[in-house]
N, C-alpha and C positions, 0 to 999 in steps of 0.2 A: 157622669159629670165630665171625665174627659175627653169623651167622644165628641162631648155638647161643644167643649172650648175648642177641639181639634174641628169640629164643624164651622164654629166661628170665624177662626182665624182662616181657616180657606174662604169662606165667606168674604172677610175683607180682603183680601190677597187680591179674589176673583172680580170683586166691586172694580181696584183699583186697576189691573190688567183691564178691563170692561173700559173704564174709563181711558186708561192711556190708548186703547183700538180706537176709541171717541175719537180723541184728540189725532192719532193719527188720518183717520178718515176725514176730518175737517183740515187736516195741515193739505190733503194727497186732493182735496178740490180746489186747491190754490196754487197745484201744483202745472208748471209751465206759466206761470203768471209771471210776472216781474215788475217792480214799482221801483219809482225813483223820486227821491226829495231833495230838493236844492236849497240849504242854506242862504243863511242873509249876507254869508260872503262867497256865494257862488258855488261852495263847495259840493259836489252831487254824492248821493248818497244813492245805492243801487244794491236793490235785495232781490233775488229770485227765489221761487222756490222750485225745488226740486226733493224727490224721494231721498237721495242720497245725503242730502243735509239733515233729514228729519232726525236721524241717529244721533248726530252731533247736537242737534237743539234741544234735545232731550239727556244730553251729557252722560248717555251710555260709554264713549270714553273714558269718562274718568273712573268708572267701576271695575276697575282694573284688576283687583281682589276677584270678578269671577271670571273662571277659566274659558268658558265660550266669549268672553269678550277677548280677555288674551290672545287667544287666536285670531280672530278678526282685528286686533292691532298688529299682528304680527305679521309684518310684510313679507316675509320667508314661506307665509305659512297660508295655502290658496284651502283648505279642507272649510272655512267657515266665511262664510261672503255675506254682504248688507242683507241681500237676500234671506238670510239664514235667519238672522235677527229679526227682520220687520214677520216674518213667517213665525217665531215664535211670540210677538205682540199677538197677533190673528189670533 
């Protein structure tokens, strides 16, 4: 019986990792795109995408609590790069 539950819950783990590669694969075809919207008082409004923002849109910053993110916040500290991250999505 706990192997069944320990199989599950990697199950949903692996569901939800499957789905965030989704979403990043559909962010990384829009990627070098850029749109712009102009308000009704002229104001422009300008989004690009890039790889580099995918991390931030996805608010892996704020999980600060795990330590491969720490390091990649950590300006001092070159051992864990965007790279690192988007390669452990894959």
């Amino acid at each position: 019986m706990l192997l069944t539950k320990r199989l599950e819950a990697f199950l949903v783990c692996r569901m939800r990792m499957d789905d965030l590669l989704k979403k990043y694969n559909d962010y990384m075809r829009l990627a070098g795109c850029s749109i712009e919207y102009e308000l009704e008082d002229n104001t422009v409004i300008a989004v690009s995408y890039r790889e580099d923002a995918f991390l931030h849109l996805l608010g892996i910053h704020k999980l600060t609590d795990i330590q491969l993110v720490q390091f990649w916040l950590d300006r001092n500290n070159y051992s864990v790069k965007r790279q690192t991250i988007i390669k452990k999505i894959k």
